[in-house]
C-alpha positions as a Markdown table, in Angstrom:
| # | Residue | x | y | z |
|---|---|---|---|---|
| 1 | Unk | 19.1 | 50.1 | -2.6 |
| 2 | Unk | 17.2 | 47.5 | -0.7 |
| 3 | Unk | 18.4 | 46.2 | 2.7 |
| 4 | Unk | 19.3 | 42.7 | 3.0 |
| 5 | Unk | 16.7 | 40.6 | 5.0 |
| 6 | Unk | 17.9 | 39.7 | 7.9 |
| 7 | Unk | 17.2 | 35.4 | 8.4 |
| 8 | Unk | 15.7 | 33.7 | 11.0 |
| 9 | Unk | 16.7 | 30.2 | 12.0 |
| 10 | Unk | 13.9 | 28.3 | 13.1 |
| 11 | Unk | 14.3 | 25.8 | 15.5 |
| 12 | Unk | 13.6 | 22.4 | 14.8 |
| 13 | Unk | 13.0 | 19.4 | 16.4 |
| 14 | Unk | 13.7 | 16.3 | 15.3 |
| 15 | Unk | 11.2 | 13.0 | 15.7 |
| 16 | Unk | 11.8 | 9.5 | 14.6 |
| 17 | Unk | 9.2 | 7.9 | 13.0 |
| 18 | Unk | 8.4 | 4.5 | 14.3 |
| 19 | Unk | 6.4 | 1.6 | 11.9 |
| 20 | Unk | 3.8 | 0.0 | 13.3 |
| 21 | Unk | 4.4 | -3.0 | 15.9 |
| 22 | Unk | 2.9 | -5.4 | 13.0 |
| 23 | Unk | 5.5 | -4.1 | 10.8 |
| 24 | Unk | 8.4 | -4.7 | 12.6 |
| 25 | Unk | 8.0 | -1.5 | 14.6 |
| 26 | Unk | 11.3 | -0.5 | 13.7 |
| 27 | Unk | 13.0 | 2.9 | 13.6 |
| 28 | Unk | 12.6 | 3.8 | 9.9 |
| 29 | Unk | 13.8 | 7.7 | 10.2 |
| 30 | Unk | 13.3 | 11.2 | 11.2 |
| 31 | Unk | 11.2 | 13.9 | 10.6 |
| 32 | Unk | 11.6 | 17.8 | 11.8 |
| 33 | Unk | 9.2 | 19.9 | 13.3 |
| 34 | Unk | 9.1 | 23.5 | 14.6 |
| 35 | Unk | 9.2 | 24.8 | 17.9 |
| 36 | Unk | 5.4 | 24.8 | 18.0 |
| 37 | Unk | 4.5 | 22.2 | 15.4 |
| 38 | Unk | 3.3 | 18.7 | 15.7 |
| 39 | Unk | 3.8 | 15.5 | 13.1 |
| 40 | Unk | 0.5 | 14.7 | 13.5 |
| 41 | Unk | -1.3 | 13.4 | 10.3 |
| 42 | Unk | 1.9 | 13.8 | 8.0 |
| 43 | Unk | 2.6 | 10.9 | 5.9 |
| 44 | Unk | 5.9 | 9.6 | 5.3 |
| 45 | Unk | 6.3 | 7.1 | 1.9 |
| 46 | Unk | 9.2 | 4.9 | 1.9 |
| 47 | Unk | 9.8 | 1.9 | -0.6 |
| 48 | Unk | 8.7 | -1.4 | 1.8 |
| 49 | Unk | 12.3 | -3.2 | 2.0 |
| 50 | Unk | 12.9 | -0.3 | 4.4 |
| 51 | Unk | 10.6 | -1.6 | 6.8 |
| 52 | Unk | 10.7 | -5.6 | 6.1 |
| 53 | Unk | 14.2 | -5.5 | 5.1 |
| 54 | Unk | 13.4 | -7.9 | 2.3 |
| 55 | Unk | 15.0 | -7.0 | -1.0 |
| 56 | Unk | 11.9 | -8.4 | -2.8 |
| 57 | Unk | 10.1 | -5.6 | -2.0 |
| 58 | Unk | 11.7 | -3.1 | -3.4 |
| 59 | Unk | 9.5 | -2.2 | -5.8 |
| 60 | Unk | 6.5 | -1.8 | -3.6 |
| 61 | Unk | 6.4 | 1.6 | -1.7 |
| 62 | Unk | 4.6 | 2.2 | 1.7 |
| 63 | Unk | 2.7 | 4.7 | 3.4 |
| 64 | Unk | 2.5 | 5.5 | 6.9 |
| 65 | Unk | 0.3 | 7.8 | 8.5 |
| 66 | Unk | 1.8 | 9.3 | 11.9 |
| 67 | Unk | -1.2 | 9.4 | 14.6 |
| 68 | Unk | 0.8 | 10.1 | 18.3 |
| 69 | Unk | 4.0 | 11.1 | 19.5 |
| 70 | Unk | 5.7 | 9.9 | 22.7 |
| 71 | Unk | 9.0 | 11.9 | 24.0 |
| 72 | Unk | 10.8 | 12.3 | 20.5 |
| 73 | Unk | 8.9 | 9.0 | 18.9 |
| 74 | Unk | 6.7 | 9.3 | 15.8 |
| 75 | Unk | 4.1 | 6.0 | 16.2 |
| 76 | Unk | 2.8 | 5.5 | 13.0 |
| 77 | Unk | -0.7 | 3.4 | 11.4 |
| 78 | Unk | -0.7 | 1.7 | 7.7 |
| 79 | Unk | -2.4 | 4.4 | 5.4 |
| 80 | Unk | -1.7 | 2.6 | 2.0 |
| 81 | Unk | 0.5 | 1.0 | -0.6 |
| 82 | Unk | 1.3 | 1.5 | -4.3 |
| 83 | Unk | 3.6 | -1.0 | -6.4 |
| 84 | Unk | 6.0 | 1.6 | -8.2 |
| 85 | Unk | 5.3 | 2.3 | -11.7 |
| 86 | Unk | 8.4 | 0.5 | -13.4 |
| 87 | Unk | 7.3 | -2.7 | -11.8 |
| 88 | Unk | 3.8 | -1.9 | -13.5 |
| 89 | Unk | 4.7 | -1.2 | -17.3 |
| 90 | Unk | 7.5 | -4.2 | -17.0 |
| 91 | Unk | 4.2 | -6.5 | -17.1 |
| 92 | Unk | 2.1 | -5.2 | -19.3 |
| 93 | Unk | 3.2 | -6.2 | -23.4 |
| 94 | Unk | 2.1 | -6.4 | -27.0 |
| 95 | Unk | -1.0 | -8.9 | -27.1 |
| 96 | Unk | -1.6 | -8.9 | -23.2 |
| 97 | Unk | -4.6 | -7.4 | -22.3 |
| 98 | Unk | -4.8 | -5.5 | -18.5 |
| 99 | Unk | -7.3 | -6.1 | -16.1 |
| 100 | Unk | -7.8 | -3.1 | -13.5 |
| 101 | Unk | -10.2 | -4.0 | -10.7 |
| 102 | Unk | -11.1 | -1.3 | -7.5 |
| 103 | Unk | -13.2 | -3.1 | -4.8 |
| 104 | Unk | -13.7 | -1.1 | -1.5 |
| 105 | Unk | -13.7 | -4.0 | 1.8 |
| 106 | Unk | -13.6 | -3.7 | 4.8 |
| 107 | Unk | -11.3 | -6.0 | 7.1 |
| 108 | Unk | -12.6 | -8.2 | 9.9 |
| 109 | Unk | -11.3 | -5.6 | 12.5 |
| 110 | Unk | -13.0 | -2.4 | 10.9 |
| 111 | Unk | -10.9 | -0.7 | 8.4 |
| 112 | Unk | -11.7 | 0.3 | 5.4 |
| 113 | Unk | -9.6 | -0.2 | 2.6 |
| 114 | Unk | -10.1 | 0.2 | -1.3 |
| 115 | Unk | -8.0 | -2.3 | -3.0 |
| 116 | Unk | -6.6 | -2.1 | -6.9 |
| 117 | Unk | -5.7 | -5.5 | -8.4 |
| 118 | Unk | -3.8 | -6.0 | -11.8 |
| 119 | Unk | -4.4 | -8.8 | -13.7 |
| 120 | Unk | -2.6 | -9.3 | -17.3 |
| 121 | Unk | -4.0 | -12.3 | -19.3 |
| 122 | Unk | -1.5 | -14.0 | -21.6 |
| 123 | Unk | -3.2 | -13.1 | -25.2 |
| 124 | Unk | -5.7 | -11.3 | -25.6 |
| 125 | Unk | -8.8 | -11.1 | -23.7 |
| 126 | Unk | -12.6 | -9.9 | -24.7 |
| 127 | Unk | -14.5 | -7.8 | -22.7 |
| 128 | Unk | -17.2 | -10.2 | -22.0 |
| 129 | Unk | -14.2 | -13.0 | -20.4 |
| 130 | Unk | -12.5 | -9.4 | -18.8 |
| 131 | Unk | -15.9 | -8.6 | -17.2 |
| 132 | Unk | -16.4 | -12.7 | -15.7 |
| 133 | Unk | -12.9 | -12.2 | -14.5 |
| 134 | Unk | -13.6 | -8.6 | -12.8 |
| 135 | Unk | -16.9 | -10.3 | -11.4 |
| 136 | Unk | -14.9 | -13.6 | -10.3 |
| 137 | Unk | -12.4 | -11.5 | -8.3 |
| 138 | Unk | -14.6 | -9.1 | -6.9 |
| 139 | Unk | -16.5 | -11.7 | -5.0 |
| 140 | Unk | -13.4 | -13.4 | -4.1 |
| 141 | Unk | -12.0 | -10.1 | -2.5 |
| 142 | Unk | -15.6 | -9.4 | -0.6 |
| 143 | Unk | -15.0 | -12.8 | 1.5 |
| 144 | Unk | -10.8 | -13.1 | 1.3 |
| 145 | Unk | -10.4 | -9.5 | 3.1 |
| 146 | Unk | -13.5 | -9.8 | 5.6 |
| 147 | Unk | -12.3 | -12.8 | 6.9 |
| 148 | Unk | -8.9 | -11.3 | 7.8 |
| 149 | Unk | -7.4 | -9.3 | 10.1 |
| 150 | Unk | -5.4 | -6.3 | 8.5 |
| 151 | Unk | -1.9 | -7.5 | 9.9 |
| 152 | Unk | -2.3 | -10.5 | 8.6 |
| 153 | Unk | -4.4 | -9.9 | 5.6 |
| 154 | Unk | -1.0 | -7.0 | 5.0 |
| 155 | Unk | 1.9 | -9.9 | 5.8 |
| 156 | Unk | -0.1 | -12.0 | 3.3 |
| 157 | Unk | -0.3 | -9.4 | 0.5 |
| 158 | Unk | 3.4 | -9.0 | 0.6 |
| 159 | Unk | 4.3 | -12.5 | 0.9 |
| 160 | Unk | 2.4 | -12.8 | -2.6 |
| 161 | Unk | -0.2 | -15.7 | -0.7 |
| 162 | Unk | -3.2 | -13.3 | -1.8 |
| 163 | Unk | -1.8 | -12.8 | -5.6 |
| 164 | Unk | -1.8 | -16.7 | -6.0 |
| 165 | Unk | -5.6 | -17.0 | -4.9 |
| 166 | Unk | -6.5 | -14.3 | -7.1 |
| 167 | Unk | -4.5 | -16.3 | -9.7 |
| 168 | Unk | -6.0 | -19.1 | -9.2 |
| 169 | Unk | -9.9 | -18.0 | -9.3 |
| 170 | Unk | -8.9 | -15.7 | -12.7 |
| 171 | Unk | -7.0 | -18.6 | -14.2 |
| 172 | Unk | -10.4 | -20.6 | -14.5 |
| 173 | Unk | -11.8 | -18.4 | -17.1 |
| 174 | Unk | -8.6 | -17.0 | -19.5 |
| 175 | Unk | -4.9 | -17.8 | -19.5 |
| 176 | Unk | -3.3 | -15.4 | -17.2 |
| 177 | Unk | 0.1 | -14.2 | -17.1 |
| 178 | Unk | 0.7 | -12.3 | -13.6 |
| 179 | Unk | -1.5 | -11.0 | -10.8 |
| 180 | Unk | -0.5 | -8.4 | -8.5 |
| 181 | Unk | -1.7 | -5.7 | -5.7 |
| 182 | Unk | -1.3 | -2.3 | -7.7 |
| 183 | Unk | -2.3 | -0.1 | -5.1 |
| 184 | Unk | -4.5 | 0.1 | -1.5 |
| 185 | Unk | -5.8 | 2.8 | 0.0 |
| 186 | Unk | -6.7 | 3.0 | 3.8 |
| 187 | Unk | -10.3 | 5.2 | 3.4 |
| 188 | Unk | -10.5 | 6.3 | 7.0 |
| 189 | Unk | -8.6 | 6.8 | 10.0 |
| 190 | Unk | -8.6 | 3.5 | 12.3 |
| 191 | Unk | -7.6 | 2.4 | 15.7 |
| 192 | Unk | -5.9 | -1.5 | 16.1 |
């Protein structure tokens, strides 16, 4: 007969992750690590009314990269944002057709994002008025997120200011239903 394993308990300490000062910069929860371990580059994803406390964005969940620790205090960067999938297949319906655009910008203070629009038109759309609309918002995005700051180009994504100007360049060619930020992706580390 086998004998039983005897278990170890680790020991773990506990640090609480911080959101950036641009943020709030807010306590928005903990995170163990062992004895010898570090938090370093681990990145927590937490639905954004967590951090704004805003009910309206619920559906819009957040990543945050942790870069230093301080005494027991995670200090995080933005590393992304996604909106969740429910929010994405409530827009899209019969005779709609569903734009997808990826641009990578960069901001005016050096990071590099890639950024996923949405667009659904309200009927149907060709390819050739899809492709003037990709093209249309493309350009817009090149000089709307280089001109911009990422704190403010962020509080401006989630206030919906950036969805309207996309709206209102892509409305111009085709009928369009609803804009919005799918996803960003920070593409390298940065330093604010």
């Amino acid at each position: 007969m086998a004998r039983p394993q005897s278990r170890r308990k680790v020991k773990l300490s506990w640090y609480q992750i911080k959101a950036p000062e641009y943020l709030g910069g807010g306590i928005i929860g903990e995170t163990p690590v062992t004895k010898h371990g570090t938090p370093i580059d681990r990145v927590v994803v937490i639905p954004l009314n967590m951090v704004t406390n805003n009910i309206r964005h619920v559906f819009i969940n957040i990543a945050l990269r942790i870069v230093e620790t301080e005494d027991s205090v995670a200090k995080t960067i933005y590393w992304g944002h996604e909106l969740s999938r429910d929010r994405v297949t409530r827009m899209v319906r019969k005779r709609t057709s569903r734009i997808d655009i990826i641009k990578d910008v960069t901001t005016a203070d050096g990071v590099k994002l890639r950024v996923k629009p949405i667009i659904i038109t309200h009927g149907r759309a060709n390819t050739s008025v899809q492709s003037a609309i990709r093209k249309e918002v493309e350009a817009f995005l090149d000089e709307y997120v280089s001109s911009r700051k990422l704190p403010d180009l962020l509080k401006e994504m989630f206030d919906g200011i950036t969805q309207k100007l996309i709206f209102s360049k892509a409305v111009k060619i085709h009928p369009i239903n609803s804009v919005e930020i799918r996803k960003v992706e920070v593409k390298e580390t940065y330093k604010l």
